[in-house]
C-alpha positions in Angstrom: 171.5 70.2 156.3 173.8 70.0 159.4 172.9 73.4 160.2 169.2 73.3 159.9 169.4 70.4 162.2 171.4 72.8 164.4 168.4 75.4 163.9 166.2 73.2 165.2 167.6 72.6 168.4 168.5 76.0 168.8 164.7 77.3 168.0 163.5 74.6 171.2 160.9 76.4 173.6 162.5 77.7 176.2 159.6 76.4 178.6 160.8 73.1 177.2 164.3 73.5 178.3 163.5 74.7 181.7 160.8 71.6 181.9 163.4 69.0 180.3 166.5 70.1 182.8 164.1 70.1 185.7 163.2 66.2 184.7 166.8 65.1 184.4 167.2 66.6 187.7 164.4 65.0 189.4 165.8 61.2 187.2 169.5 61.8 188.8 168.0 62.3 192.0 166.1 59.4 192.0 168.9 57.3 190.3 171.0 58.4 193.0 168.4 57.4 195.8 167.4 54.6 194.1 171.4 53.4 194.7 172.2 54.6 198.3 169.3 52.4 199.7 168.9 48.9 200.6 167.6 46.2 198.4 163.9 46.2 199.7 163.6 49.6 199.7 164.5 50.5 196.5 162.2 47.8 195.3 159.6 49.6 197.5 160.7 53.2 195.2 160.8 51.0 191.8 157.0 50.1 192.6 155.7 53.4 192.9 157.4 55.2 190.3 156.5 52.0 188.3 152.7 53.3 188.9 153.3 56.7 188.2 152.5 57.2 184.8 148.8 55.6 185.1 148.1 58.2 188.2 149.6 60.6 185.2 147.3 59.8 182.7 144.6 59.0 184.8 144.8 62.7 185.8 145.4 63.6 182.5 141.7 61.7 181.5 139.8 63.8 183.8 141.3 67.0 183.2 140.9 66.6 179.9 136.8 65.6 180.4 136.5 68.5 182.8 137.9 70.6 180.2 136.0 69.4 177.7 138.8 68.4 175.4 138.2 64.9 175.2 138.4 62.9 172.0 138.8 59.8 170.4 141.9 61.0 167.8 143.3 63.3 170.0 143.8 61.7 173.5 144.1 58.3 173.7 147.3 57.0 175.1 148.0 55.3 172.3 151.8 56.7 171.4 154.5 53.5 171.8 156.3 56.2 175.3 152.4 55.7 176.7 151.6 52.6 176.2 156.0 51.5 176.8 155.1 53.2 180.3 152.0 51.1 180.9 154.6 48.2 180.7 156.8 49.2 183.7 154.6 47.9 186.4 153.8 44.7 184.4 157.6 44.0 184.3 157.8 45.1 188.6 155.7 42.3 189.1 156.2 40.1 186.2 159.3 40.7 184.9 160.6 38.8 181.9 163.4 39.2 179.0 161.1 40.5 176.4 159.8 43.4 178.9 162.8 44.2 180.3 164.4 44.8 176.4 161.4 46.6 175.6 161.6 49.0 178.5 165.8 49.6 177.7 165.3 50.0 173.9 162.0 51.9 173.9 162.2 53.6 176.9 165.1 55.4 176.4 164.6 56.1 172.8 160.8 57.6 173.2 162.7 59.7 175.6 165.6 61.2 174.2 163.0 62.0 171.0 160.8 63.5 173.7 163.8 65.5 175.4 166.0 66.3 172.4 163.3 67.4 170.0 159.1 68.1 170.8 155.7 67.9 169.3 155.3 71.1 172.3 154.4 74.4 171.4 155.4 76.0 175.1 152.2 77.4 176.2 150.3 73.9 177.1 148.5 73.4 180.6 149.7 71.9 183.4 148.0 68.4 182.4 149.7 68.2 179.2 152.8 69.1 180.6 152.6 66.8 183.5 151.7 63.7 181.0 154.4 64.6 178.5 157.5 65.4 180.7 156.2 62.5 183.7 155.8 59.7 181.1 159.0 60.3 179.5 161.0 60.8 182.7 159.7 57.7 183.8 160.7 56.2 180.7 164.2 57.4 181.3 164.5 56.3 184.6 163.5 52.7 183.9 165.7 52.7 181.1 168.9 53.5 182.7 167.9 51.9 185.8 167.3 48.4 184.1 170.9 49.0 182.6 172.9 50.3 185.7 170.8 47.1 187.5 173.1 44.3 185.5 171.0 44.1 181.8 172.9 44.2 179.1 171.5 44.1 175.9 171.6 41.2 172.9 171.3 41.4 168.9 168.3 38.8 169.9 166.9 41.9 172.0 166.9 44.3 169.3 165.1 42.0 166.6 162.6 41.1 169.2 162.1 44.5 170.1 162.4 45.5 166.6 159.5 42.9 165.6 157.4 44.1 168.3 157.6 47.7 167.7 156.7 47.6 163.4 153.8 45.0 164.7 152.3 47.9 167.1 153.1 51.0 164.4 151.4 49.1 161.6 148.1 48.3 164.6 147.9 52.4 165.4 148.5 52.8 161.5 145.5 50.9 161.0 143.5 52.6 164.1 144.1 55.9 162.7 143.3 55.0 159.4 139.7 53.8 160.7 139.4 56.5 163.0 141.1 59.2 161.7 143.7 59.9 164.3 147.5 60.5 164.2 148.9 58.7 167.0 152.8 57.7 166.5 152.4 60.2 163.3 151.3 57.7 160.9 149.6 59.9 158.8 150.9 63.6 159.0 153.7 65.4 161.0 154.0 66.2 164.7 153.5 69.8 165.3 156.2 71.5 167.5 160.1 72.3 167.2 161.0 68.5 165.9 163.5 67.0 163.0 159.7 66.4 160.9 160.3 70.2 159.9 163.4 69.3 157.6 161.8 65.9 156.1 158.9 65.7 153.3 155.6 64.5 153.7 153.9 61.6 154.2 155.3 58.7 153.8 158.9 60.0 153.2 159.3 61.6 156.6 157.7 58.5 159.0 160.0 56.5 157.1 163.0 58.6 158.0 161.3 58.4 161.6 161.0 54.9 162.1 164.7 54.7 160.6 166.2 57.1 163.0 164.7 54.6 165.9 166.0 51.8 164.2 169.3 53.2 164.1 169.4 54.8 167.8 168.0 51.1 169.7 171.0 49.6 167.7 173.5 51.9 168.6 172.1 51.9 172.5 172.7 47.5 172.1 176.1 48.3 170.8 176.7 50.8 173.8 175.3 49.0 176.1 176.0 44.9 174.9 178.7 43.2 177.5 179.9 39.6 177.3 179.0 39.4 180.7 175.2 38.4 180.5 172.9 39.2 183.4 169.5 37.8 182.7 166.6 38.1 184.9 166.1 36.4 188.5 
């Protein structure tokens, strides 16, 4: 088993690789800008990178139309890194405990799934490329950023989050089921060079999914928990 995990990550896309190292790049970068900057500025930084994944998908829309590729099951941003990244500028402007856990926990878990395993094939166009890899750098970025900014996570953070997250798998469950889509994988396996390769079908393999998330949010609250709470201003 260990080494057909192993086999997995060793069969990635190159044309992932190149796109995933070329992210992390671009999130140091901005990590390290964001932190060599005064306070107003970096607000100013936070705010537009905050919008960044709506211009993304709004691009994403439209090319999509133009293309002709448009549907209902196929391109609705309705997986939990889209609609986690539709959260950010809500939070910017609104921020609150609940949001800010969200963004931590979910953020950097929809990304590392995104970075250290994909649903892509390697030859995708620019607009798919641009939404997968922009989204889930955001993502990152927020992630780490909320945590280097003073939050440090609580077991009341992860069952929240935890709540939250089986209440919106079991809504796109029920979406798909009435539309026949497969958003968050609900009903059959992500294509691509991903850990659904070694696992069986349905419902063995979501299962195994949503366990593996489960188990990664708590080990990022047991990394990241200090006795020194920062809450929110």
């Amino acid at each position: 088993m260990i080494n057909d995990i192993i086999n997995v990550f060793r069969n990635l896309p190159s044309n992932h690789l190149h796109h995933t190292f070329i992210t992390f790049i671009i999130i140091i970068a901005l990590l390290a800008i964001r932190y060599k900057v005064k306070s107003n500025n970096i607000h100013l930084l936070d705010i537009y990178l905050g919008f960044l994944p709506i211009i993304i998908e709004l691009l994403f829309q439209l090319q999509s139309i133009i293309n002709r590729e448009w549907s209902w099951i196929k391109t609705l941003p309705m997986e939990i890194s889209y609609l986690t990244s539709f959260a950010i500028p809500v939070f910017l402007f609104k921020p609150s405990r609940k949001l800010q856990s969200w963004i931590f926990y979910i953020g950097i878990w929809s990304a590392a799934a995104a970075f250290l395993n994909t649903i892509m094939m390697g030859q995708e166009p620019w607009h798919i490329l641009l939404r997968y890899y922009g989204h889930h750098g955001i993502l990152l970025y927020f992630g780490i950023s909320i945590y280097i900014s003073g939050y440090r996570p609580t077991l009341k953070d992860y069952y929240n989050t935890v709540k939250i997250m089986l209440l919106i798998i079991f809504i796109i469950g029920l979406i798909n089921k009435i539309i026949g889509s497969n958003y968050m994988f609900t009903r059959f396996k992500p294509t691509g060079m991903n850990l659904t390769l070694l696992m069986a079908d349905w419902p063995y393999y979501f299962i195994t999914i949503v366990s593996i998330g489960l188990v990664f949010c708590y080990l990022l609250y047991l990394i990241g928990r200090d006795k020194l709470h920062k809450s929110i201003k």
